[in-house]
C-alpha positions in Angstrom: -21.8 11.5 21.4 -21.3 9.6 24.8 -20.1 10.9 27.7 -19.4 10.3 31.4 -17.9 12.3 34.6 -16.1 11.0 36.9 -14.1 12.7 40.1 -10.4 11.2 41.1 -9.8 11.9 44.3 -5.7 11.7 44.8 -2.8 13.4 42.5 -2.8 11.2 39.0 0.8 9.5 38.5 -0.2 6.9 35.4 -3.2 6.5 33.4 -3.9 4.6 30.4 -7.4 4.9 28.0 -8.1 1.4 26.1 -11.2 2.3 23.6 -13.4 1.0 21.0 -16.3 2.0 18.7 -18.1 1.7 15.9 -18.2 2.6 13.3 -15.4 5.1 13.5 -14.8 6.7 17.4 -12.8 9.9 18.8 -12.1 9.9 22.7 -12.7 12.3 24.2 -11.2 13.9 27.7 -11.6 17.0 29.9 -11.9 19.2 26.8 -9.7 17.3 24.1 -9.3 14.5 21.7 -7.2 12.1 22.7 -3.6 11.3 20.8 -3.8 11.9 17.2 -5.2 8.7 15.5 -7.9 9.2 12.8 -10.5 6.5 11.3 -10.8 4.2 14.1 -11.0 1.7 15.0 -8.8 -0.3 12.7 -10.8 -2.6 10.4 -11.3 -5.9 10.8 -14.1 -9.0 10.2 -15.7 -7.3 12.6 -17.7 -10.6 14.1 -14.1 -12.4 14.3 -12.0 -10.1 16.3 -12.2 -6.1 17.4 -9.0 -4.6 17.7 -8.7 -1.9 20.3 -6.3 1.2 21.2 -4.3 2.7 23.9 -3.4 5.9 25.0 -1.2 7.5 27.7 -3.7 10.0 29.4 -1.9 10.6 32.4 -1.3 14.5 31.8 -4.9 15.0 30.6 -6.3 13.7 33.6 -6.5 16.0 37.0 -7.3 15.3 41.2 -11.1 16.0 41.1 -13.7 16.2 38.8 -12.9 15.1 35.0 -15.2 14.0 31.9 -15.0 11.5 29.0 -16.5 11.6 25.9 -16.7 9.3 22.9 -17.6 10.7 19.7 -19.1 8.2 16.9 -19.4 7.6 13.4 -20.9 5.1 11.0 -17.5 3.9 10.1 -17.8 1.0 7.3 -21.0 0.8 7.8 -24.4 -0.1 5.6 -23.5 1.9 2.5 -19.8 0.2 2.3 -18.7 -2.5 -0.6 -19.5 -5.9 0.5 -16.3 -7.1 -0.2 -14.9 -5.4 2.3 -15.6 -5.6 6.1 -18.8 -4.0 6.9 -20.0 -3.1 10.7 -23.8 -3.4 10.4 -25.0 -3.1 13.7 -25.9 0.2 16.0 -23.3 2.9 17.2 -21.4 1.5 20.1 -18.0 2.2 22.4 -16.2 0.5 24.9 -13.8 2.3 27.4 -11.1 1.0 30.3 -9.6 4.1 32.0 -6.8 2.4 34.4 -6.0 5.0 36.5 -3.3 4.9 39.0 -2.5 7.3 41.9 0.8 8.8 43.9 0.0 6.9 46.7 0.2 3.6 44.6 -3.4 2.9 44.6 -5.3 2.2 41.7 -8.8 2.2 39.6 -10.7 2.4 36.8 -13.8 4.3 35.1 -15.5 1.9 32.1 -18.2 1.9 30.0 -21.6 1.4 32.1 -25.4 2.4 32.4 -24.5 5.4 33.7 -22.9 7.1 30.3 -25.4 9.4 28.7 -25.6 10.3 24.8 -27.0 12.5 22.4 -26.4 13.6 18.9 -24.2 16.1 18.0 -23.3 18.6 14.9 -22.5 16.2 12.8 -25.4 15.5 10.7 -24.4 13.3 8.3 -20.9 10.4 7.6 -20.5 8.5 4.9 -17.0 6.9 4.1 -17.8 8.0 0.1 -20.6 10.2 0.7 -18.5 12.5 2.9 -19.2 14.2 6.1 -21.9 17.4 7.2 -21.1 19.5 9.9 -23.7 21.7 11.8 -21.7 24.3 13.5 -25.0 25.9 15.1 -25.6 22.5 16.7 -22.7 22.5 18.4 -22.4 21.6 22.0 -19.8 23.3 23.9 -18.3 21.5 26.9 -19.8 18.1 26.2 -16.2 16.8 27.0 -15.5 18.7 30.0 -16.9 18.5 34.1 -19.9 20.5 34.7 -21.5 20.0 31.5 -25.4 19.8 31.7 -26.4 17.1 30.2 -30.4 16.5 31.2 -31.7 16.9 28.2 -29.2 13.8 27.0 -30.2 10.0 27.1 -29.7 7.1 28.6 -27.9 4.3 27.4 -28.5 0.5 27.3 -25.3 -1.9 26.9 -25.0 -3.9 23.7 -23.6 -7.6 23.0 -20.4 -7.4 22.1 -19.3 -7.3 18.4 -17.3 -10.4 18.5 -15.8 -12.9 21.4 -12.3 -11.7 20.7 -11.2 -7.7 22.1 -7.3 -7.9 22.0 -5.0 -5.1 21.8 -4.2 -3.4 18.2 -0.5 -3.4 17.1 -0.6 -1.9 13.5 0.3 0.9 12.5 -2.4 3.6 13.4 -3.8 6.0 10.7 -2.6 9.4 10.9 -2.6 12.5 9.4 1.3 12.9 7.9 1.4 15.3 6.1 -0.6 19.3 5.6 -0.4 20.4 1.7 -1.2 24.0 0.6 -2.3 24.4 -3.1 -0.3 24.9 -6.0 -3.3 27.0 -7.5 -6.8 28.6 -7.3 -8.9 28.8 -10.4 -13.1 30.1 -10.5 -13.6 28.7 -13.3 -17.5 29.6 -12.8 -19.1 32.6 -10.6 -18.9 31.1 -7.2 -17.0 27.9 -8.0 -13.4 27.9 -6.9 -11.2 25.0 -7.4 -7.5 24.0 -6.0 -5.0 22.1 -7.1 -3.0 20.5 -4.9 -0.1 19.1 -7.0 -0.7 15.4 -5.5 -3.1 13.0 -5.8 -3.6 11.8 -2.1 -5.8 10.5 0.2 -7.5 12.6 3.1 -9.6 15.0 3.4 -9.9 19.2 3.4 -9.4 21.1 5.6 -11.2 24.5 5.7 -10.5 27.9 7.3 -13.3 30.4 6.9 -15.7 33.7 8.3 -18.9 34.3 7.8 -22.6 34.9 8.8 -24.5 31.7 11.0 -26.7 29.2 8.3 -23.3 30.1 5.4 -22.7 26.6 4.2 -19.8 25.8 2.6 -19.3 22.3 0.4 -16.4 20.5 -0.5 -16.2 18.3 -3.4 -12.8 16.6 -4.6 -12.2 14.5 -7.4 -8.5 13.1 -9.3 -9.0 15.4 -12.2 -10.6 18.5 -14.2 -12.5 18.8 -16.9 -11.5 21.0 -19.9 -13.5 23.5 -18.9 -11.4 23.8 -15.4 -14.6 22.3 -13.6 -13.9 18.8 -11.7 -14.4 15.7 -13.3 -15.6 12.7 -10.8 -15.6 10.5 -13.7 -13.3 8.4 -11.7 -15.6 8.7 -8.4 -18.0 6.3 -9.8 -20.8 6.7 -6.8 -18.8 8.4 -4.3 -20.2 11.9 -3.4 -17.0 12.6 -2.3 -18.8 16.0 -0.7 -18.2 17.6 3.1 -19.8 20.4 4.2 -20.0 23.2 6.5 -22.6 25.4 8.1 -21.3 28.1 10.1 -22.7 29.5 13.0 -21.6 33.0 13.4 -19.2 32.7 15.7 -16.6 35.8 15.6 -13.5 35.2 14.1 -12.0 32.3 11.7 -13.6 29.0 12.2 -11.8 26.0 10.9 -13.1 22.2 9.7 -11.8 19.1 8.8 -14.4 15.9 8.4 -13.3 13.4 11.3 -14.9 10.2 10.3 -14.6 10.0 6.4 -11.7 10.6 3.9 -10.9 10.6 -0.1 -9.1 10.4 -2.9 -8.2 13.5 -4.6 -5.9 16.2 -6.3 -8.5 18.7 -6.7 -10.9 20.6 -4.5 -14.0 22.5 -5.4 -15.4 24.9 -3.1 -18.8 26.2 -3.3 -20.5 28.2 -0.9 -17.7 30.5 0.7 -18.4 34.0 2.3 -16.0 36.4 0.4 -13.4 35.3 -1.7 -11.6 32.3 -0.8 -8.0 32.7 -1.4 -4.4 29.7 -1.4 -5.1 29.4 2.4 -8.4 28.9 2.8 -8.4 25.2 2.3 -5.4 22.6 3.3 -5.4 19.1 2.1 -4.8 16.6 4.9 -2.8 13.8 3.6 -4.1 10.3 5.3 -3.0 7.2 5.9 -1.7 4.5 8.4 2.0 5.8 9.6 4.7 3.7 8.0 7.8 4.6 8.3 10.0 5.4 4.7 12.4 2.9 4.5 13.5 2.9 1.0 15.6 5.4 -1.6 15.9 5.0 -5.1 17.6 8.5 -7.2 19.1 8.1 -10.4 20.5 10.1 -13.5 17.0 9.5 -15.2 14.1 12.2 -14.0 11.5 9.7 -15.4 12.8 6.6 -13.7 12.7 9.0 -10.5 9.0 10.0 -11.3 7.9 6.3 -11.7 9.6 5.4 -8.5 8.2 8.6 -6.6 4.3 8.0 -7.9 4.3 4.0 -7.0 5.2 5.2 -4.0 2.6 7.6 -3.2 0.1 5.2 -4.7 1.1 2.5 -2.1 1.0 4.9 0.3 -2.6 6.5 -0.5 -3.7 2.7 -0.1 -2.3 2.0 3.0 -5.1 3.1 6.0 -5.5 0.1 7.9 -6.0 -2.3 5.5 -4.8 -2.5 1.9 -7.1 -0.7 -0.5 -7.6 -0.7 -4.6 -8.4 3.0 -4.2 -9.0 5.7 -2.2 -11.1 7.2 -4.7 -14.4 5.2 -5.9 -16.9 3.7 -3.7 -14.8 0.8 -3.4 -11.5 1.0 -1.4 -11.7 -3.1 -0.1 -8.9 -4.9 0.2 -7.6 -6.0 -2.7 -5.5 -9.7 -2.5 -4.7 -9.2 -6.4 -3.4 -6.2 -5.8 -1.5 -6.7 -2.9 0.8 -9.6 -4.3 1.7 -7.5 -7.0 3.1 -4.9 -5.0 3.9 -6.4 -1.4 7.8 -6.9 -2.4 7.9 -3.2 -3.3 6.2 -2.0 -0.4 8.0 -3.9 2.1 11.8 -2.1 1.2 9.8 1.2 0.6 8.4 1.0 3.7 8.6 -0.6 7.3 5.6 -2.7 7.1 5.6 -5.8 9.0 2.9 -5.1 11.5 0.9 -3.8 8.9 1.0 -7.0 6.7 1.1 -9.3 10.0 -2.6 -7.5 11.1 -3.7 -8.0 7.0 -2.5 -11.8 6.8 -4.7 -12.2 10.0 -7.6 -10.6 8.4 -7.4 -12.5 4.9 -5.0 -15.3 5.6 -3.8 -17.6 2.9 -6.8 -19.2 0.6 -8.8 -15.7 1.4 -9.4 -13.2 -1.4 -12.2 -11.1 -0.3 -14.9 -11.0 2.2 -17.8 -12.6 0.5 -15.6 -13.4 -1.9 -15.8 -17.5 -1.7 -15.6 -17.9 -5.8 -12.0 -16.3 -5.9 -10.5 -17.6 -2.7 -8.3 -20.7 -3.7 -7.0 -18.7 -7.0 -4.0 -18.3 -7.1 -4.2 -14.7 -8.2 -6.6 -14.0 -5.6 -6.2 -15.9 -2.7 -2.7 -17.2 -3.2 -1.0 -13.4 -2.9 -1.0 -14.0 0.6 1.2 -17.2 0.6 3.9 -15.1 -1.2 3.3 -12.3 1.4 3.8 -14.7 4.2 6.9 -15.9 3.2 8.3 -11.9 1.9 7.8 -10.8 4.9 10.0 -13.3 6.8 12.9 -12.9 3.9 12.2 -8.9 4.7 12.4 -9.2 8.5 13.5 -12.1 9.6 10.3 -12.7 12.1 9.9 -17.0 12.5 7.4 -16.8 14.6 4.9 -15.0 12.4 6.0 -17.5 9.7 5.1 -20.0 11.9 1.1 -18.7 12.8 0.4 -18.8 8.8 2.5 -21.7 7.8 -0.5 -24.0 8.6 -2.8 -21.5 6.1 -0.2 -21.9 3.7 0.2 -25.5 3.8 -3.3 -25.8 3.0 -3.6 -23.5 0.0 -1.1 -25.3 -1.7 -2.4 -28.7 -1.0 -5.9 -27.9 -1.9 -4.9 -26.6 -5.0 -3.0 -29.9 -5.9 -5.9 -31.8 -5.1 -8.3 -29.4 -6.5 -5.9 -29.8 -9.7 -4.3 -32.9 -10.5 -3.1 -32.4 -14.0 -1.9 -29.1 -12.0 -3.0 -27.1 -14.7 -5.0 -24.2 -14.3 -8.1 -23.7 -16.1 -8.5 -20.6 -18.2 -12.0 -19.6 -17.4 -10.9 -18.9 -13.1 -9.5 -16.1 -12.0 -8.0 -13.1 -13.4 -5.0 -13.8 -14.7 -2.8 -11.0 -15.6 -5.2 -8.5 -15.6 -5.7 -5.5 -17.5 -2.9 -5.2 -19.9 -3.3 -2.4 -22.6 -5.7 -2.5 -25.1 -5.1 -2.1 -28.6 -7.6 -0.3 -31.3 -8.1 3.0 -33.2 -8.7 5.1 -30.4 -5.8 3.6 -27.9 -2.8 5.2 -28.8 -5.4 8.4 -27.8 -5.7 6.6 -24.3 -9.4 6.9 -24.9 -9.5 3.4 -25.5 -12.4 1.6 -23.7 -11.7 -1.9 -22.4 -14.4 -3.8 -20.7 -14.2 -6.1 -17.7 -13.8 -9.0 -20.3 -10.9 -7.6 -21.8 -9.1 -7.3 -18.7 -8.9 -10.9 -18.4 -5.7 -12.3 -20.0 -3.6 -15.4 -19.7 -5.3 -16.8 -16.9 -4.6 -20.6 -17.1 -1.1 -19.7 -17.8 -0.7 -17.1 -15.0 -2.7 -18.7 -12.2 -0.7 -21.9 -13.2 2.8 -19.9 -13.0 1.9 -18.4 -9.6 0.7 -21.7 -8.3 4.3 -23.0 -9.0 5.6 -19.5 -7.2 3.3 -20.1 -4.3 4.3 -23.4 -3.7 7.8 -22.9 -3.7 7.3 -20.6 -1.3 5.7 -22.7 1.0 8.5 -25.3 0.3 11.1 -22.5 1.9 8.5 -21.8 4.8 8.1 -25.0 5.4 12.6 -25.9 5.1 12.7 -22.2 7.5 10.6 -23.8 10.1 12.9 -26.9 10.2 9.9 -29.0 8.5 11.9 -31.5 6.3 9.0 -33.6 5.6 6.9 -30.8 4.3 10.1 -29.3 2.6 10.2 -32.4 0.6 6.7 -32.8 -0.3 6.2 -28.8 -1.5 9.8 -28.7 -3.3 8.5 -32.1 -5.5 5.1 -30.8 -5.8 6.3 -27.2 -7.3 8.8 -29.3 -9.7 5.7 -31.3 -10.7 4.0 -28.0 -11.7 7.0 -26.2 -13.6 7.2 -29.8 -15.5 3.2 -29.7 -16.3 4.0 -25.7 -17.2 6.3 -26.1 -20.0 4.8 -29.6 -21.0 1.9 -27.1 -21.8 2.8 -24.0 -22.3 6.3 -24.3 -23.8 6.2 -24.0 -27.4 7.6 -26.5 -29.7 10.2 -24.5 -30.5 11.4 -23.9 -27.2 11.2 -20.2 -27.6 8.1 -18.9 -26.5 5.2 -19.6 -23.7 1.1 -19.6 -24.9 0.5 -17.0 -26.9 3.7 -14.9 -26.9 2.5 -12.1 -25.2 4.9 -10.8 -23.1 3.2 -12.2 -19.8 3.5 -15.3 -21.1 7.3 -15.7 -20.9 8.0 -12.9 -18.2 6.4 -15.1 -15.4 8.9 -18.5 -16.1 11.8 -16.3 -16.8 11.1 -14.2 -13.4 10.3 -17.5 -11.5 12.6 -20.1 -12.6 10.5 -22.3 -14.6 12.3 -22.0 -17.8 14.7 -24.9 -18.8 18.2 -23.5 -18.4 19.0 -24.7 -21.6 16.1 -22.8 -23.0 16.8 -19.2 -21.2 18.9 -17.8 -23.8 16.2 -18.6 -26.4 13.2 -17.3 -24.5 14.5 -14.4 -23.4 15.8 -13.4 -27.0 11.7 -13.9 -28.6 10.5 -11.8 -25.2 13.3 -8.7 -25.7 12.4 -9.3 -30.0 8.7 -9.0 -29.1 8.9 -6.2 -27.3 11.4 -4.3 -29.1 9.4 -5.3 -32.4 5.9 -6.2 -32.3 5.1 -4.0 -29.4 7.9 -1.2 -30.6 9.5 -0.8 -27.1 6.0 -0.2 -24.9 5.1 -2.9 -22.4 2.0 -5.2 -23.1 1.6 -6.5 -19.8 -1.0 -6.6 -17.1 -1.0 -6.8 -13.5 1.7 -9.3 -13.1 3.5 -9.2 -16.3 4.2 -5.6 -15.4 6.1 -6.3 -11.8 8.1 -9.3 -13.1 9.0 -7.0 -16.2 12.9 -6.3 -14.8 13.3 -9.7 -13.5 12.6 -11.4 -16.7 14.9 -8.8 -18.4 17.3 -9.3 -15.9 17.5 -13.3 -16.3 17.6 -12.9 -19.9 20.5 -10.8 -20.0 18.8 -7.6 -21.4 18.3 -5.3 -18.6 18.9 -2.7 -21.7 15.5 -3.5 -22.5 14.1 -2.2 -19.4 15.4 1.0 -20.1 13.9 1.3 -23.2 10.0 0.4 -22.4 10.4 2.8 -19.1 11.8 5.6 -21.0 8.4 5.4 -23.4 6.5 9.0 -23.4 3.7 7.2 -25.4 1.0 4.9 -24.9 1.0 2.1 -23.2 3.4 2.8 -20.2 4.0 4.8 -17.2 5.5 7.6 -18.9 2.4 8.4 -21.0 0.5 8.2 -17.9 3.0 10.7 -16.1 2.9 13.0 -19.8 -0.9 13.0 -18.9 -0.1 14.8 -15.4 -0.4 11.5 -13.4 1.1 11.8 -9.7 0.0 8.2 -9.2 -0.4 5.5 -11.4 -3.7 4.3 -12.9 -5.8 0.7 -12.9 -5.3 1.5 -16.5 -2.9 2.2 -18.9 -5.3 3.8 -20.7 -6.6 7.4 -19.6 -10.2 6.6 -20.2 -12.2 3.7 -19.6 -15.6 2.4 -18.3 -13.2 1.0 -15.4 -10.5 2.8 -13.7 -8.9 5.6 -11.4 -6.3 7.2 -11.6 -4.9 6.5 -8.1 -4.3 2.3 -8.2 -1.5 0.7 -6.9 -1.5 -2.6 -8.7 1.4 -1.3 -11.3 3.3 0.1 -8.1 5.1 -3.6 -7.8 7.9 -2.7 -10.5 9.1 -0.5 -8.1 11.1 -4.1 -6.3 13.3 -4.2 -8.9 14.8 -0.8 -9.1 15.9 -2.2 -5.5 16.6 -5.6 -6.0 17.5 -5.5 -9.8 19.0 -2.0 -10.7 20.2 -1.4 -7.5 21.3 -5.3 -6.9 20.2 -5.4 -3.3 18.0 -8.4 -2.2 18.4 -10.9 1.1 20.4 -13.8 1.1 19.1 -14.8 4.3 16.4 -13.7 6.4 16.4 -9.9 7.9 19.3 -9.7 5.6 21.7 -11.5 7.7 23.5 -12.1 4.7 23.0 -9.8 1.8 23.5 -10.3 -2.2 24.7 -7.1 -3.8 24.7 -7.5 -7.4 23.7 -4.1 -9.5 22.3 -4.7 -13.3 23.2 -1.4 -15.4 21.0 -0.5 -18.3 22.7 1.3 -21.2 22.2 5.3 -20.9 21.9 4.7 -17.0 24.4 6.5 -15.9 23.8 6.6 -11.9 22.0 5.1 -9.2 21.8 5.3 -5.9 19.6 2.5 -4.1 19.2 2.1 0.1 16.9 0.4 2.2 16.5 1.1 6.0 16.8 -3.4 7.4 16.2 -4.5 10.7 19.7 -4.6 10.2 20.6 -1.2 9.7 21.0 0.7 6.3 21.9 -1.3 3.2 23.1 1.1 0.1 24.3 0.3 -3.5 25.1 3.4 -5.4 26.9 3.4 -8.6 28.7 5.7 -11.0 28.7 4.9 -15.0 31.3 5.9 -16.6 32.8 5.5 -20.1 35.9 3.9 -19.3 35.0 3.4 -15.1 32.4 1.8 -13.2 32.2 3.4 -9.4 30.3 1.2 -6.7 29.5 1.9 -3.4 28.3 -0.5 -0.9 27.1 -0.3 2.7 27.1 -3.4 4.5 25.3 -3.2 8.7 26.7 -4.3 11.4 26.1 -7.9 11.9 25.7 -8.9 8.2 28.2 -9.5 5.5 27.5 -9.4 1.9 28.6 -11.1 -1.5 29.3 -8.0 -4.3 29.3 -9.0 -8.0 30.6 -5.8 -10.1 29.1 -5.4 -13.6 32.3 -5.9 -16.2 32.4 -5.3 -19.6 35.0 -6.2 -21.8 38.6 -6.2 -20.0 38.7 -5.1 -16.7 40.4 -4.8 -13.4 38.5 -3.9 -9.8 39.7 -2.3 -7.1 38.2 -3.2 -3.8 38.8 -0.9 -0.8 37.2 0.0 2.6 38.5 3.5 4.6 42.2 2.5 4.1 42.2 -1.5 3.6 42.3 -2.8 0.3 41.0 -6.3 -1.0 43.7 -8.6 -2.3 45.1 -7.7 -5.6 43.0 -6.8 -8.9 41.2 -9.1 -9.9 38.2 -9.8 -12.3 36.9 -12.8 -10.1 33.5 -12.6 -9.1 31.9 -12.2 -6.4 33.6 -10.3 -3.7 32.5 -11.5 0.0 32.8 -8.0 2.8 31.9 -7.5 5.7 30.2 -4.7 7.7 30.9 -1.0 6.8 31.4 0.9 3.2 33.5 -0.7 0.8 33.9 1.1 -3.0 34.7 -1.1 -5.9 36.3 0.5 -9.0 36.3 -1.3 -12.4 38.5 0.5 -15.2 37.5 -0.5 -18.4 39.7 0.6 -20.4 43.0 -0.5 -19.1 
């Protein structure tokens, strides 16, 4: 713990705090924490750049004498994965309070020889290890004037961590949400454990009384075992333990660990005076404060559950940067991951400073820190090309375009060069990893798949995405008024779709590689399928899955979020509906039949690799908007909209929305036998082009409030402008 006093000697009319520390800090003034951030600083390459926050203070500060503290913590520190951004050195802080008076006159308290420190109760942070708390240690008034602090010690400035301090804009980590327990089981003498309903990320937070030297300990894991105990299976080496010694004090006491947090749905308590009952523990729910931005309800409960748990899961990997997990002694940022599910999370959530701050961190051609081997993959370190150019179709921002275009550029030319037949080769990369495996004990879920077996398709998937990320920097490129560029990255993706199918195509013209269902998902989804070729494709992919693989996806990483859009450029959007419904393994449904609130890194239950709270299936989740719901941008920050809904049999409703920097964009429809009902909200300053699923003869209706489109018609599409228009189709007429 630092801290310094200071005396202001006029009334206090505006004051702002800028701080930074490592590891993780808490500022401190007159008594208080300051503002309601958790697990700062943000995270960064932490010799490149250190980003640093600001608070209003001006009501905590008072004419006379006041004190600051800073409270520390190891942060990402030793113990952390190496592919993620580690701060090695000693415990450090940095503070500007700008203080200005009544009188118009101004001045500042910083950081200087003339702070003091000392440790404090905390005896012991790890981010997996968890956190130790010494209540007897305590030292009350260490934030406030008149504290004695002689016994304390002097400090001695530091070079700083990097030659770049600049102001953090992302969205700061927060605790969002407080979650009591569903239930409280002691399934041993002394061990009580709660559910929580939800796996999240976060920490406990206790409320107890007892006798001084009582310690309590908190241990969470994602599931139980059979015998109602926890089972950290999925915690790998994460102790995933906080505790609590009490020190007597009268009346409840109450903990939560500051500078640490987990994954979890279930709590074990050990240690607790008395009987702990539902509100003795809370579960804080963590993570960096995005706001909702997308709906999806329908008529099917499942189809509601996928949508709600991909959401969570995105969510529960969100702090401030991208995670694989909250739960194992990982959580690094995960590029793989990230392009799988970017296009999800960005209409599900407003998260362009989020993704701006990560594409600074691991720009294009990046994978992982210390992570060289993987970097020009284009599973790897080509998602954030794709990201890059999403996020200016999502919100319309040129100038952020603009700062990685040249990033971009690069990874698609290296590649070429790296490349010249502009084939892939099949021992780099990932590919489309971890699809299900298949064996005796699989349909169990206790199938077993090793690292090896996670790799699948990779020459044909890295080559597929190279031709995705290309084309994407062909449209950054034609954004930013390049032509030249435009030209080059447009014949250079061609080049790749013709090397594709010279490859890959089969000779029958039916089929990609293998004929596994990644292998033709990924051209149907990107384009790279012949036109005259689409219908026969897509009939072998909806006949393999409907036969060989009896309805259940076989699809990994990025088979499984360009599922729909293959289905959808096919013509059999029926399909989807059928491997979503699927109760049994392999799909999201067994895993929810399981009790999953999240979904897994695995389809199966069991593995020597997984948890059970992984958002690299989440990416699906796009194409209940863009697909089922029809809703995707025809220009950027949805200027202009497309509006063009794809209605699986046995669907009956959905309702789709998605908060633009536009305004609200909806599509909700009504299935009917002999009607089709569809609802569309267009913002103000945007117009949109509606195509209404027909089938068979039909007329549609076209009205908004009291004005009605020209005539019935059946042509296709319908061009309306801002406000909420309903089209009608009778089918029966």
């Amino acid at each position: 713990m630092l801290r310094k006093e200071f005396v202001l000697d006029r009334p206090v009319v505006s004051a702002r705090a800028h701080v930074y520390g490592l590891g993780f800090y808490e500022l401190h003034l007159n008594g208080g924490k300051v503002g309601d951030h958790v697990l700062t600083p943000a995270s960064t390459p932490y010799e490149k750049r250190n980003l640093h926050d600001t608070y209003d203070v001006t009501p905590l500060l008072r004419q006379g004498s006041n004190a600051a503290g800073v409270w520390l913590g190891n942060g990402y520190g030793q113990r952390f994965n190496p592919y993620g951004f580690r701060w090695l050195g000693t415990k450090q802080a940095i503070v500007l309070l700008a203080v200005t008076f009544a009188d118009g006159t101004r001045t500042t308290i910083t950081t200087d020889g003339s702070w003091r420190w000392s440790d404090g109760p905390i005896t012991s942070n790890d981010i997996y290890g968890g956190e130790s708390y010494d209540a007897r240690l305590r030292q009350q008034g260490w934030d406030r004037p008149g504290f004695d602090d002689s016994r304390w010690h002097s400090v001695r400035t530091t070079t700083a961590p990097s030659p770049v301090l600049t102001a953090n804009d992302a969205p700061p980590i927060r605790v969002v949400q407080t979650l009591k327990a569903t239930a409280l089981t002691q399934p041993r003498p002394g061990v009580h454990v709660y559910d929580f309903g939800q796996n999240i990320a976060g920490w406990p937070k206790l409320r107890v009384t007892g006798p001084a030297g009582t310690t309590v300990r908190m241990r969470t894991a994602e599931e139980l075992r059979a015998d109602g105990l926890l089972d950290t299976t999925t915690n790998r080496n994460a102790a995933a333990t906080d505790s609590y010694t009490l020190d007597g004090s009268v009346g409840a006491q109450t903990y939560e660990p500051r500078f640490t947090y987990h994954g979890f749905r279930y709590l074990e308590v050990t240690g607790y005076p008395g009987t702990p009952n539902l509100d003795s523990v809370t579960a804080q729910v963590t993570r960096a404060d995005v706001a909702s931005t997308g709906t999806i309800h329908s008529s099917d409960p499942l189809l509601n559950r996928i949508w709600r748990n991909n959401r969570w899961a995105m969510l529960n990997n969100s702090m401030s940067l991208p995670t694989d997990t909250p739960v194992r002694d990982e959580r690094t940022p995960p590029g793989m991951d990230v392009q799988a599910y970017h296009a999800a999370a960005i209409r599900e959530f407003g998260m362009e400073r989020f993704y701006a701050k990560y594409l600074l961190d691991l720009p294009p051609g990046t994978a992982l820190p210390n992570d060289a081997h993987n970097a020009q993959q284009p599973d790897m370190g080509g998602g954030s090309v794709s990201l890059a150019w999403s996020l200016y179709e999502q919100y319309g921002d040129k100038s952020l375009l603009a700062r990685d275009y040249p990033a971009m550029k690069s990874f698609a030319d290296a590649n070429a060069a790296t490349h010249p037949d502009l084939i892939w080769p099949d021992d780099r990369g990932f590919g489309d990893w971890c699809p299900p495996v298949h064996g005796p004990d699989a349909g169990n879920g206790q199938g077993s798949p090793t690292t090896g077996q996670c790799f699948s398709e990779r020459s044909l998937v890295n080559t597929a995405l190279s031709y995705r990320q290309t084309s994407d920097v062909a449209k950054a490129a034609a954004a930013l008024g390049l032509q030249e560029d435009a030209a080059h990255f447009r014949q250079l993706s061609s080049s790749i779709a013709r090397a594709f199918n010279a490859r890959f195509l089969d000779a029958t013209g039916s089929f990609y590689g293998s004929g596994r269902q990644t292998t033709s998902i990924l051209p149907l989804a990107f384009g790279m399928v012949p036109d005259d070729r689409i219908p026969a494709v897509g009939a072998r992919l909806a006949e393999t899955i409907l036969g060989k693989d009896n309805g259940h996806l076989d699809t990994g990483i990025f088979g499984t979020r360009y599922l729909l859009d293959a289905l959808a450029v096919a013509g059999r959007i029926d399909v989807a509906r059928t491997i979503l419904g699927q109760t049994t393994y392999p799909g999201f449904g067994y895993q929810i039949s399981r009790g999953a609130t999240t979904p897994w890194e695995q389809w199966t239950y069991e593995s020597n690799m997984e948890t059970h709270d992984h958002a690299m299936f989440a990416g699906i989740n796009a194409t209940l908007y863009t697909r089922l719901g029809g809703i995707t941008p025809a220009s950027p920050g949805y200027a202009s909209i497309t509006i063009a809904p794809q209605v699986p049999a046995g669907l009956t409703r959905l309702s789709a929305s998605i908060d633009t920097v536009r305004g609200t964009v909806r599509s909700s429809w009504v299935s009917r036998p002999c009607t089709f009902d569809l609802t569309v909200i267009v913002p103000v300053n945007a117009v949109a082009t509606v195509s209404v699923p027909l089938f068979g003869t039909a007329h549609v209706r076209a009205t908004t409030g009291a004005i009605k489109l020209p005539g019935d018609k059946r042509t296709q599409p319908y061009s309306v402008g801002s406000g909420t228009w309903r089209f009608t189709a009778d089918h029966c007429a």
